[in-house]
mmCIF file as gemmi writes it, N, C-alpha and C atoms, coordinates in Angstrom:
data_model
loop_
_atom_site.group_PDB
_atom_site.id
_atom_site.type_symbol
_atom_site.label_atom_id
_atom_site.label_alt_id
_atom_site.label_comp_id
_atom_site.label_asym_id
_atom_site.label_entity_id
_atom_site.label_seq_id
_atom_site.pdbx_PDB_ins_code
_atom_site.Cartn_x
_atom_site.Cartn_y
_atom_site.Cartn_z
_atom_site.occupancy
_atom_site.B_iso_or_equiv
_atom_site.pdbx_formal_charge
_atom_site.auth_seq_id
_atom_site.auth_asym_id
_atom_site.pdbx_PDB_model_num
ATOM 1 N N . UNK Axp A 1 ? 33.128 5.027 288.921 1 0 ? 1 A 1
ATOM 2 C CA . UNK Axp A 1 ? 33.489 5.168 287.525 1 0 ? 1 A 1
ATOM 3 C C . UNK Axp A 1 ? 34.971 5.416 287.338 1 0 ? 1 A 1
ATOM 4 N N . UNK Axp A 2 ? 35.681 6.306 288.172 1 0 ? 2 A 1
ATOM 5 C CA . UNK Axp A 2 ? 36.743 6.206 288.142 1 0 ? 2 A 1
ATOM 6 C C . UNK Axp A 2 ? 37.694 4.847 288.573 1 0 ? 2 A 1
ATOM 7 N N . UNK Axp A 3 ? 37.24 4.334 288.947 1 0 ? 3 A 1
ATOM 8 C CA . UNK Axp A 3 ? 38.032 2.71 289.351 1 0 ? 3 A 1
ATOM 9 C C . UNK Axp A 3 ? 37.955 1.862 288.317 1 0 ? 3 A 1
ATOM 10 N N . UNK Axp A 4 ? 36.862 2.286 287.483 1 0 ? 4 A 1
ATOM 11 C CA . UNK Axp A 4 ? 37.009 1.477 286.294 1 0 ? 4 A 1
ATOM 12 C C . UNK Axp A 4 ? 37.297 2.121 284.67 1 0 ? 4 A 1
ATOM 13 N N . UNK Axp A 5 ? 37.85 3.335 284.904 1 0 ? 5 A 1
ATOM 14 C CA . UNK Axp A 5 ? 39.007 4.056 284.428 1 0 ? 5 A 1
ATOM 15 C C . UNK Axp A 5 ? 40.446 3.793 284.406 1 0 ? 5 A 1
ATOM 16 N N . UNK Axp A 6 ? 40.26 3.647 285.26 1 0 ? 6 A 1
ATOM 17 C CA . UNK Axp A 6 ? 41.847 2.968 285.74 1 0 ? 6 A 1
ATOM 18 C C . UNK Axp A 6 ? 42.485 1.752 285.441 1 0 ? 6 A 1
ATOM 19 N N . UNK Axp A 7 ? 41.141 0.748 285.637 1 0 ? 7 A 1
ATOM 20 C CA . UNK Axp A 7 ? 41.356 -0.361 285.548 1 0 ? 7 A 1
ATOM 21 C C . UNK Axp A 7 ? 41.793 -0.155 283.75 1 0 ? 7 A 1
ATOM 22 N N . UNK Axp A 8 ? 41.008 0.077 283.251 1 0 ? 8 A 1
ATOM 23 C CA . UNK Axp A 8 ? 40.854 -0.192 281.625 1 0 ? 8 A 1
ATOM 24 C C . UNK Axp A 8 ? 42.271 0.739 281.166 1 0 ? 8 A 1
ATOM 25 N N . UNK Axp A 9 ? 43.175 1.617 281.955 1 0 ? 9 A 1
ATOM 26 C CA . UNK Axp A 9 ? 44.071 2.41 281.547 1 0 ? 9 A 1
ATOM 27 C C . UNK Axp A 9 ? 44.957 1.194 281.746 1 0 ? 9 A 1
ATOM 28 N N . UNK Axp A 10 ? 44.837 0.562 282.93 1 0 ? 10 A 1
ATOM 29 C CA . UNK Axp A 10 ? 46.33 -0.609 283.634 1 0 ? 10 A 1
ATOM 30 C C . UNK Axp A 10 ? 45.864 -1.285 282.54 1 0 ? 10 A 1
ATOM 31 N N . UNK Axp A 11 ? 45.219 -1.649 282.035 1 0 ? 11 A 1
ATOM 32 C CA . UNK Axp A 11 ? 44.792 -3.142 281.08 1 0 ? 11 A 1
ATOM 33 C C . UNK Axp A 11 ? 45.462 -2.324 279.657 1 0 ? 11 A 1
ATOM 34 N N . UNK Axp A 12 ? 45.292 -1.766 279.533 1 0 ? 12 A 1
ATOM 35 C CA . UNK Axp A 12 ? 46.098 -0.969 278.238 1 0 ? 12 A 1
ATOM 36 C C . UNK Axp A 12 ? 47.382 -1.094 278.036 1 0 ? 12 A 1
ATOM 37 N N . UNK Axp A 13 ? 47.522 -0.384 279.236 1 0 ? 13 A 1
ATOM 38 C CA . UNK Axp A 13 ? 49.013 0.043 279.412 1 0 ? 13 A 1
ATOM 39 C C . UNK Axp A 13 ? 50.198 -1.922 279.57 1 0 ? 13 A 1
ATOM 40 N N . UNK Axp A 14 ? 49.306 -2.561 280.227 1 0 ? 14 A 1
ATOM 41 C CA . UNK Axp A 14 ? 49.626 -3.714 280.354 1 0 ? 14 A 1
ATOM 42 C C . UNK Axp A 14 ? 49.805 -4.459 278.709 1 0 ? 14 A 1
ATOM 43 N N . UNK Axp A 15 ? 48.711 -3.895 278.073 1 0 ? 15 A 1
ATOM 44 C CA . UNK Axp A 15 ? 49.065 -4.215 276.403 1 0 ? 15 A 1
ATOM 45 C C . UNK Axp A 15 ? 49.76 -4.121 275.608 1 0 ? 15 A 1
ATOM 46 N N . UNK Axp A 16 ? 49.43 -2.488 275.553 1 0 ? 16 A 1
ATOM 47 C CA . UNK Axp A 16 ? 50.975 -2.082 275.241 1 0 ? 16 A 1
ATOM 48 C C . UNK Axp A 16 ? 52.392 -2.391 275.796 1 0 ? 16 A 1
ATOM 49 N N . UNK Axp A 17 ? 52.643 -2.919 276.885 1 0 ? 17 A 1
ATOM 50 C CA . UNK Axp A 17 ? 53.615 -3.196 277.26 1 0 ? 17 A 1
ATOM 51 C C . UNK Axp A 17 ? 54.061 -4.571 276.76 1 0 ? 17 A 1
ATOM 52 N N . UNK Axp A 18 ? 53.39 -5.285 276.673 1 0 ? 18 A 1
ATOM 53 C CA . UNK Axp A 18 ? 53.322 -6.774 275.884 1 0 ? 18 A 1
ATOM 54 C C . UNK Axp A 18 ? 53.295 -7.015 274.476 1 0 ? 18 A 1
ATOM 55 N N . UNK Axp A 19 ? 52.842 -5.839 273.671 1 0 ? 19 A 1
ATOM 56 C CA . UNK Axp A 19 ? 53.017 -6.01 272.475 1 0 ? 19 A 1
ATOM 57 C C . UNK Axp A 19 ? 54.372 -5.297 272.146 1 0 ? 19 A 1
ATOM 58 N N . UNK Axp A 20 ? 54.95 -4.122 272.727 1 0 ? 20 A 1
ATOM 59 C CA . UNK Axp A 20 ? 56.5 -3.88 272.683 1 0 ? 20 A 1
ATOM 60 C C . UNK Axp A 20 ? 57.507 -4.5 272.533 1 0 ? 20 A 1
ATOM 61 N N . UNK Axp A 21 ? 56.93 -5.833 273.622 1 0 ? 21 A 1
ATOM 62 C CA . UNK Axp A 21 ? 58.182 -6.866 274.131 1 0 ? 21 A 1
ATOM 63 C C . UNK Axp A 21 ? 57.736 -7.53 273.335 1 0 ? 21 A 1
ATOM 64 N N . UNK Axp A 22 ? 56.861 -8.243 272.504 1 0 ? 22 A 1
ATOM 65 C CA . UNK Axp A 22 ? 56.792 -8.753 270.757 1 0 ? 22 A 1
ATOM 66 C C . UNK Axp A 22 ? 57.397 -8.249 269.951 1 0 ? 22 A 1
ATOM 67 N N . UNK Axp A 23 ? 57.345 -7.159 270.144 1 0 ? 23 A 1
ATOM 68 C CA . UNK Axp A 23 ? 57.779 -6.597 268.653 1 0 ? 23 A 1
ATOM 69 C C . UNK Axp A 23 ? 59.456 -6.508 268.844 1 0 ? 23 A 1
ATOM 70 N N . UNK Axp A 24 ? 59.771 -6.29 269.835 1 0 ? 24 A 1
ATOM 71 C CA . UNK Axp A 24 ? 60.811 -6.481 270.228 1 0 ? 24 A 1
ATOM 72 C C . UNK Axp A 24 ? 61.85 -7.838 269.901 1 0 ? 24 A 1
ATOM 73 N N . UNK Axp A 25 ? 60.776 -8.928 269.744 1 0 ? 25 A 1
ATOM 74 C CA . UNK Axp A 25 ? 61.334 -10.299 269.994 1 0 ? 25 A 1
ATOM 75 C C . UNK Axp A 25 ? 61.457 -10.085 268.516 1 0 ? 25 A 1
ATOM 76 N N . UNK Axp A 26 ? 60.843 -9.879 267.887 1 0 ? 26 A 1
ATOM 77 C CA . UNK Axp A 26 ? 60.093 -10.34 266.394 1 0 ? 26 A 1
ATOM 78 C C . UNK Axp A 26 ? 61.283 -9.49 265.832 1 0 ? 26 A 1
ATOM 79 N N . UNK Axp A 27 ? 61.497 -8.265 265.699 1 0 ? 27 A 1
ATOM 80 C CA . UNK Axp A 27 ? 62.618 -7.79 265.436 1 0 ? 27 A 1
ATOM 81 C C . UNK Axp A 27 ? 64.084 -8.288 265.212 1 0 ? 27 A 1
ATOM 82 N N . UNK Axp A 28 ? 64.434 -9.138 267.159 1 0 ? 28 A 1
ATOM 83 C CA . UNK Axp A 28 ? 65.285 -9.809 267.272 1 0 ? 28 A 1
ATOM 84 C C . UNK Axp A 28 ? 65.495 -10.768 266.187 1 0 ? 28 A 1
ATOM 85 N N . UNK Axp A 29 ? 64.14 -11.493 265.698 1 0 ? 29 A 1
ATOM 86 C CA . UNK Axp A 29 ? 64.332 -12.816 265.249 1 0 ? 29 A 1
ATOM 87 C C . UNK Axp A 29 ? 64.942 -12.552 263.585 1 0 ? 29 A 1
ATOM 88 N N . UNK Axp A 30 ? 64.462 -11.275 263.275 1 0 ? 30 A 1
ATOM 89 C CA . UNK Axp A 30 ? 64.418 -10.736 261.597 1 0 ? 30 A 1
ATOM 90 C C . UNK Axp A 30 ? 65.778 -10.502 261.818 1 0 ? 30 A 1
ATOM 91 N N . UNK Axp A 31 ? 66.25 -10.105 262.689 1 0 ? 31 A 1
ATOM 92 C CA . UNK Axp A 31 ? 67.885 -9.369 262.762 1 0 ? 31 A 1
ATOM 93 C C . UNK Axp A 31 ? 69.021 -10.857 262.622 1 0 ? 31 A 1
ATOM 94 N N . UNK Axp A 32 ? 68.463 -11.909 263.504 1 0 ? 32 A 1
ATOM 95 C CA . UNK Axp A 32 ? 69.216 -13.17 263.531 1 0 ? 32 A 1
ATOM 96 C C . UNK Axp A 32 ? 69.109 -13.509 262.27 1 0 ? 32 A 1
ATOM 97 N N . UNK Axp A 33 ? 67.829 -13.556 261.884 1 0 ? 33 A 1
ATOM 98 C CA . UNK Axp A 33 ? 67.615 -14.499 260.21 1 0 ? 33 A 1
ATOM 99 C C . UNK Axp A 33 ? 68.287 -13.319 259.342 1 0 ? 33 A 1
ATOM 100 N N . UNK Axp A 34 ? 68.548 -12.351 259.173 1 0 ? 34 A 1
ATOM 101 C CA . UNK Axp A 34 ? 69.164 -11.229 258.262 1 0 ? 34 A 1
ATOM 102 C C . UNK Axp A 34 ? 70.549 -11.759 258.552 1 0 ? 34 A 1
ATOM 103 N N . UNK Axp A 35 ? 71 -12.045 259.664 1 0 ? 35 A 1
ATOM 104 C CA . UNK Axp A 35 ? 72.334 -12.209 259.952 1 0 ? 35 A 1
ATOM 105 C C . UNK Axp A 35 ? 72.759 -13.652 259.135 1 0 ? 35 A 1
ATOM 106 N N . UNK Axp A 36 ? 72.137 -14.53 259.671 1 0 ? 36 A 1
ATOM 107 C CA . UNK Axp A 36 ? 71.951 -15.968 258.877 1 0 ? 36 A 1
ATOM 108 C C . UNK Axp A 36 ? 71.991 -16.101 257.766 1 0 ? 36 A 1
ATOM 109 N N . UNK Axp A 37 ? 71.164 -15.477 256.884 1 0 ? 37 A 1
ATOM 110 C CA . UNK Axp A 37 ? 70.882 -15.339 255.054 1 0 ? 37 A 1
ATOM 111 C C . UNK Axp A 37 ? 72.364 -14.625 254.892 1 0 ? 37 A 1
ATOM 112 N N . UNK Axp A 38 ? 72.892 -13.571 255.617 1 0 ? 38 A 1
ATOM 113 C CA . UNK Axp A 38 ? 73.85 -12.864 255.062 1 0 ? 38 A 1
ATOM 114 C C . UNK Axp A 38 ? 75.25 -13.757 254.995 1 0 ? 38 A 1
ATOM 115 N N . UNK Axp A 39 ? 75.258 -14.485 255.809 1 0 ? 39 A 1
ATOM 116 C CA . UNK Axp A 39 ? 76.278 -16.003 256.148 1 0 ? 39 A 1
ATOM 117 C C . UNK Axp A 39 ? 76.351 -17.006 254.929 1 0 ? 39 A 1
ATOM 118 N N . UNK Axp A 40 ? 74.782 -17.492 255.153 1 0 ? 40 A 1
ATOM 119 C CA . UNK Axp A 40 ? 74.985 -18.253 253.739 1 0 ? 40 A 1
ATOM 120 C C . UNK Axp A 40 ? 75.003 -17.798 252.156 1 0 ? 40 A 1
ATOM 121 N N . UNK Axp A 41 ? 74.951 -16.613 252.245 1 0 ? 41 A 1
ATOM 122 C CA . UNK Axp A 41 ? 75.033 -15.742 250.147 1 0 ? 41 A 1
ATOM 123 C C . UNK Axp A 41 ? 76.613 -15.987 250.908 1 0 ? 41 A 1
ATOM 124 N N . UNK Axp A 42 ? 77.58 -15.402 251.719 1 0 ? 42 A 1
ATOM 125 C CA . UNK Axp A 42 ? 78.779 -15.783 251.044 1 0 ? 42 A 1
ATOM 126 C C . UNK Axp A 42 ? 79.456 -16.781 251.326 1 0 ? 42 A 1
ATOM 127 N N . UNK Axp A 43 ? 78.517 -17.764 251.83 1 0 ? 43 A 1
ATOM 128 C CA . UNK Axp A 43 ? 79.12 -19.359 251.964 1 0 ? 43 A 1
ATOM 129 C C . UNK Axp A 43 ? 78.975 -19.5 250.106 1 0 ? 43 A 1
ATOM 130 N N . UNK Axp A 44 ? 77.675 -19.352 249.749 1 0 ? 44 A 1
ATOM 131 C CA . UNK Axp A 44 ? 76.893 -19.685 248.303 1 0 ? 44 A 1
ATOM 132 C C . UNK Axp A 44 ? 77.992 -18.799 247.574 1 0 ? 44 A 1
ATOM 133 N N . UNK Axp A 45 ? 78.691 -17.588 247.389 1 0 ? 45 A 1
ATOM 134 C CA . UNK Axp A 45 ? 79.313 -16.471 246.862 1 0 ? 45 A 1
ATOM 135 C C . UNK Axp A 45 ? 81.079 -17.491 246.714 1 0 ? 45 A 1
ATOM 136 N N . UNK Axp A 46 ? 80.869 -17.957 247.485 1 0 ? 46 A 1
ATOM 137 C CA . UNK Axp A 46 ? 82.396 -18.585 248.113 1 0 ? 46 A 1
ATOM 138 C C . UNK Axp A 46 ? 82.564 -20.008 246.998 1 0 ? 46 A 1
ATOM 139 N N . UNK Axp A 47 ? 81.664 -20.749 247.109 1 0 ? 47 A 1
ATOM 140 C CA . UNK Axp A 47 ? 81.19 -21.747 246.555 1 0 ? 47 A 1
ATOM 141 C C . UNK Axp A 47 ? 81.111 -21.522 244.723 1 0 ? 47 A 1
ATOM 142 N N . UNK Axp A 48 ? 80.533 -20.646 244.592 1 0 ? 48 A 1
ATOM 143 C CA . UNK Axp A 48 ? 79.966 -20.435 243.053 1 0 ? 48 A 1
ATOM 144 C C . UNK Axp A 48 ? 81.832 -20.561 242.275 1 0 ? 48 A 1
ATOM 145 N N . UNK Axp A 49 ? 82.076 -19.344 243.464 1 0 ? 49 A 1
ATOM 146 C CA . UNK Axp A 49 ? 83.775 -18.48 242.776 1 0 ? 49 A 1
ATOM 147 C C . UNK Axp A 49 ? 84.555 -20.256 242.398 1 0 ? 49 A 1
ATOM 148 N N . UNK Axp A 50 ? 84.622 -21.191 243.168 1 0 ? 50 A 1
ATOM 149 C CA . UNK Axp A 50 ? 85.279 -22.24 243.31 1 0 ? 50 A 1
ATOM 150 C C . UNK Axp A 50 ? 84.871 -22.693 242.436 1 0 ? 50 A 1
ATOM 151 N N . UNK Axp A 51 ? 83.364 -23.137 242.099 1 0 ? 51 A 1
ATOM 152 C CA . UNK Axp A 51 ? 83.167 -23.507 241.062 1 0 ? 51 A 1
ATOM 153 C C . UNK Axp A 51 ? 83.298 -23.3 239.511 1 0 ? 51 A 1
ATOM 154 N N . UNK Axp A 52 ? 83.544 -22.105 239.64 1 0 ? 52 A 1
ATOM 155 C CA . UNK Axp A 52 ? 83.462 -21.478 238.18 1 0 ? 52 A 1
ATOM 156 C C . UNK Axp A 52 ? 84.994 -21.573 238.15 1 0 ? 52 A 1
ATOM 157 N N . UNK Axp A 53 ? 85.895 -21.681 238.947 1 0 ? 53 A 1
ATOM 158 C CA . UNK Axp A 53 ? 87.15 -21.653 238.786 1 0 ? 53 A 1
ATOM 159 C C . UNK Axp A 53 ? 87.655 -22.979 238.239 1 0 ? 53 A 1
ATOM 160 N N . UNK Axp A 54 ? 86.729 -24.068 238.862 1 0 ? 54 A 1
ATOM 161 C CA . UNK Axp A 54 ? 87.356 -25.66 238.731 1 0 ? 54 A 1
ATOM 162 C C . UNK Axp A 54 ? 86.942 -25.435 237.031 1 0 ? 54 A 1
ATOM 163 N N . UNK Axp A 55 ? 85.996 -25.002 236.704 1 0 ? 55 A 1
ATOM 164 C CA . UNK Axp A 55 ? 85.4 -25.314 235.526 1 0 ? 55 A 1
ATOM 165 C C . UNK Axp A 55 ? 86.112 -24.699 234.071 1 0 ? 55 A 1
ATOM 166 N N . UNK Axp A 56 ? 86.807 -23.107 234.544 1 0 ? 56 A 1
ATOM 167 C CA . UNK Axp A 56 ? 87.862 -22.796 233.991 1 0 ? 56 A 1
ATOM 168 C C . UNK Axp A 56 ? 89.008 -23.525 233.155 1 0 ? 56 A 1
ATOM 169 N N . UNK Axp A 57 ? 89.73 -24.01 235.266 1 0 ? 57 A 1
ATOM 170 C CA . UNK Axp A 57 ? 90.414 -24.996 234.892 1 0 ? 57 A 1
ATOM 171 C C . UNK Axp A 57 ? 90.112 -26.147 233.846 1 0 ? 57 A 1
ATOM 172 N N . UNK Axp A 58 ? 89.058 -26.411 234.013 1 0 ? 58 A 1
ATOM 173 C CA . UNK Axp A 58 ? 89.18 -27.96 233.343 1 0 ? 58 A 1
ATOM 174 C C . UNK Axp A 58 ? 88.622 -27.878 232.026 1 0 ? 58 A 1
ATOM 175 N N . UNK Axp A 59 ? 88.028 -26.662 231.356 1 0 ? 59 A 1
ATOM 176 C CA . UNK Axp A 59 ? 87.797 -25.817 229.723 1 0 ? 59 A 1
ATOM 177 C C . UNK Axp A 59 ? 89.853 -26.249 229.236 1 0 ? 59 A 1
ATOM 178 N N . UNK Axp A 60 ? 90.389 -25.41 230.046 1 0 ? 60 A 1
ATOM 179 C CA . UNK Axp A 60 ? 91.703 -24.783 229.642 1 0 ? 60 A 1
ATOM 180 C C . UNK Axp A 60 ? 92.208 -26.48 229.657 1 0 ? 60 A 1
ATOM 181 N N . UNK Axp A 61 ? 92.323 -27.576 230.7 1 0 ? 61 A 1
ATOM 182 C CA . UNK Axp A 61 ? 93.205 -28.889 230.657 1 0 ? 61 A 1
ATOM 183 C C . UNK Axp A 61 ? 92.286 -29.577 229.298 1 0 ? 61 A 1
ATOM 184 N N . UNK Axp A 62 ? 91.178 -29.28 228.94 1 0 ? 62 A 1
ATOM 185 C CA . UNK Axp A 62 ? 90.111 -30.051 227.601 1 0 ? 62 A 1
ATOM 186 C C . UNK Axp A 62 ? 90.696 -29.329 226.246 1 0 ? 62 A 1
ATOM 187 N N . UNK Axp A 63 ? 90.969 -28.368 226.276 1 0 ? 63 A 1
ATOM 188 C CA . UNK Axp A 63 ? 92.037 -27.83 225.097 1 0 ? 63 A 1
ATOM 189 C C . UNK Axp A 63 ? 92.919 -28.386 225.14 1 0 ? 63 A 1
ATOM 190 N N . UNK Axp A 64 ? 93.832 -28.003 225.752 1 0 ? 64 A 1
ATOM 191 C CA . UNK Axp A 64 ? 95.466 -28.82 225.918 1 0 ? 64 A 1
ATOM 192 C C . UNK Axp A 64 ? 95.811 -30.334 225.464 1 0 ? 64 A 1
ATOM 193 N N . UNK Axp A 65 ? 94.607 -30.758 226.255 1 0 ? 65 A 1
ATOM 194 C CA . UNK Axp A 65 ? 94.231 -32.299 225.553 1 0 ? 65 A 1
ATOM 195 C C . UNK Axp A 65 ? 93.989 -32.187 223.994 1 0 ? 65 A 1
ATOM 196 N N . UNK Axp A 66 ? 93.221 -31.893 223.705 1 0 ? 66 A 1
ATOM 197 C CA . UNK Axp A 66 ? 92.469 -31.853 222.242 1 0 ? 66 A 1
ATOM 198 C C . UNK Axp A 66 ? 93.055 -31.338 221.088 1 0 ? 66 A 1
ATOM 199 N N . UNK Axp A 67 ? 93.61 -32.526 220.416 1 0 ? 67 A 1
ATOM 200 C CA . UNK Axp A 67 ? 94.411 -32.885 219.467 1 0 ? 67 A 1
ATOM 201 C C . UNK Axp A 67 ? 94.21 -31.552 218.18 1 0 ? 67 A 1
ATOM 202 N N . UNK Axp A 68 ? 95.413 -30.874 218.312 1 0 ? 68 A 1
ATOM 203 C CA . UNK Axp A 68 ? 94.886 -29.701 216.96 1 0 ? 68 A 1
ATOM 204 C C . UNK Axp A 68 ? 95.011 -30.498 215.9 1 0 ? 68 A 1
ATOM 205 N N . UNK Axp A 69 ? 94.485 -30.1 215.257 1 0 ? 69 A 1
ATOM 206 C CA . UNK Axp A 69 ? 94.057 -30.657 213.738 1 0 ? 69 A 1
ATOM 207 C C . UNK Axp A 69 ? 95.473 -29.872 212.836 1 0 ? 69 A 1
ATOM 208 N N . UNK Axp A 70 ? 96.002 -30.881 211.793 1 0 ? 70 A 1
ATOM 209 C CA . UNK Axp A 70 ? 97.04 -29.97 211.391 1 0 ? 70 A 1
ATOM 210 C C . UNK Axp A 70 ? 97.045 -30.307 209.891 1 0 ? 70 A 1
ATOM 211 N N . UNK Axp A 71 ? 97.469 -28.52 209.962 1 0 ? 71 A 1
ATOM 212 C CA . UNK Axp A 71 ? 97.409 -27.955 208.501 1 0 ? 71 A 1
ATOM 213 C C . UNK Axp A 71 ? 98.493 -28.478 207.814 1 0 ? 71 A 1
ATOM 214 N N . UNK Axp A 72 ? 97.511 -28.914 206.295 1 0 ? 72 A 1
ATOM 215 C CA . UNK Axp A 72 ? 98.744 -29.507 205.25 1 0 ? 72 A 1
ATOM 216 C C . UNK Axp A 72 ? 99.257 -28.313 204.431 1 0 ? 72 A 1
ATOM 217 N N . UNK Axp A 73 ? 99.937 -28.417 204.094 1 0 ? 73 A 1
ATOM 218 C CA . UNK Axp A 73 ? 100.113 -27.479 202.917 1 0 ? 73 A 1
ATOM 219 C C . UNK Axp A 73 ? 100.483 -28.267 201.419 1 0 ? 73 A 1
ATOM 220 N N . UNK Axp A 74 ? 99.708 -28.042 200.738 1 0 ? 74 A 1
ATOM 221 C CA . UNK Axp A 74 ? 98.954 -28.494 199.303 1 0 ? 74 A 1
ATOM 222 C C . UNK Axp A 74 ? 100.21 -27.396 198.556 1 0 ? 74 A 1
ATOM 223 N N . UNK Axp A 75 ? 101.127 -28.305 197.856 1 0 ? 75 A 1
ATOM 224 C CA . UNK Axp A 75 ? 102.268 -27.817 196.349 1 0 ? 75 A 1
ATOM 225 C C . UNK Axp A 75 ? 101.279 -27.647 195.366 1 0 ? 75 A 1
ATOM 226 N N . UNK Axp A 76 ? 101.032 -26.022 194.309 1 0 ? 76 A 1
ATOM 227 C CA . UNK Axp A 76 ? 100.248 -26.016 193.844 1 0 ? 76 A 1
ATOM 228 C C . UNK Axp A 76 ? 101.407 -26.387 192.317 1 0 ? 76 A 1
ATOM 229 N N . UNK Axp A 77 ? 101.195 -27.199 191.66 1 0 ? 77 A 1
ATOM 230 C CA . UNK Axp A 77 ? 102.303 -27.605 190.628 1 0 ? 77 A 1
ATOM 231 C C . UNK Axp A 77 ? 102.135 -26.341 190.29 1 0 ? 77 A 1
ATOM 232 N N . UNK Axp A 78 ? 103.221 -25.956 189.726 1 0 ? 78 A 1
ATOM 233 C CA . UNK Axp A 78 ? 103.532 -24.487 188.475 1 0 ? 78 A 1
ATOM 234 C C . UNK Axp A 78 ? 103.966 -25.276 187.382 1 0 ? 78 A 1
ATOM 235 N N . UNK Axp A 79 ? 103.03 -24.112 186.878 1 0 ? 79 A 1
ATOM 236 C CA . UNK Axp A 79 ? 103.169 -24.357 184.305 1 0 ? 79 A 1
ATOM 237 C C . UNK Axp A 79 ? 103.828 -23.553 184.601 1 0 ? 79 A 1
């Protein structure tokens, strides 16, 4: 009975040792992909800023263009 005490402790212990080194991996992999996502928000962060800047720009060159309208001034006859 004791030999098959043992056995069932090594088979455990063998489990636990294998699910460690999973969790271990699995960890690794969340830490790479955390690292990854964190890369591309400021590729995406980098990108947006540029964009909103071109778009600025080109509000401000669509004014400049755009012909003001000009005020007459109307002589009101005087009695």
């Amino acid at each position: 009975m004791t030999d098959k005490i043992l056995v069932k402790l090594a088979q455990y212990q063998t489990e636990t040792r294998n699910q460690k080194q999973e969790l271990k991996t699995y960890v690794q992999k969340l830490l790479d992909r955390e690292e990854e996502i964190k890369k591309l928000k400021e590729e995406y962060e980098e990108k947006i800023k540029l964009l909103k800047d071109d778009i600025a720009f080109k509000d401000r060159m669509i004014k400049e263009l755009r012909p003001k309208p000009k005020i007459r001034k109307v002589k009101k006859n005087e009695k």
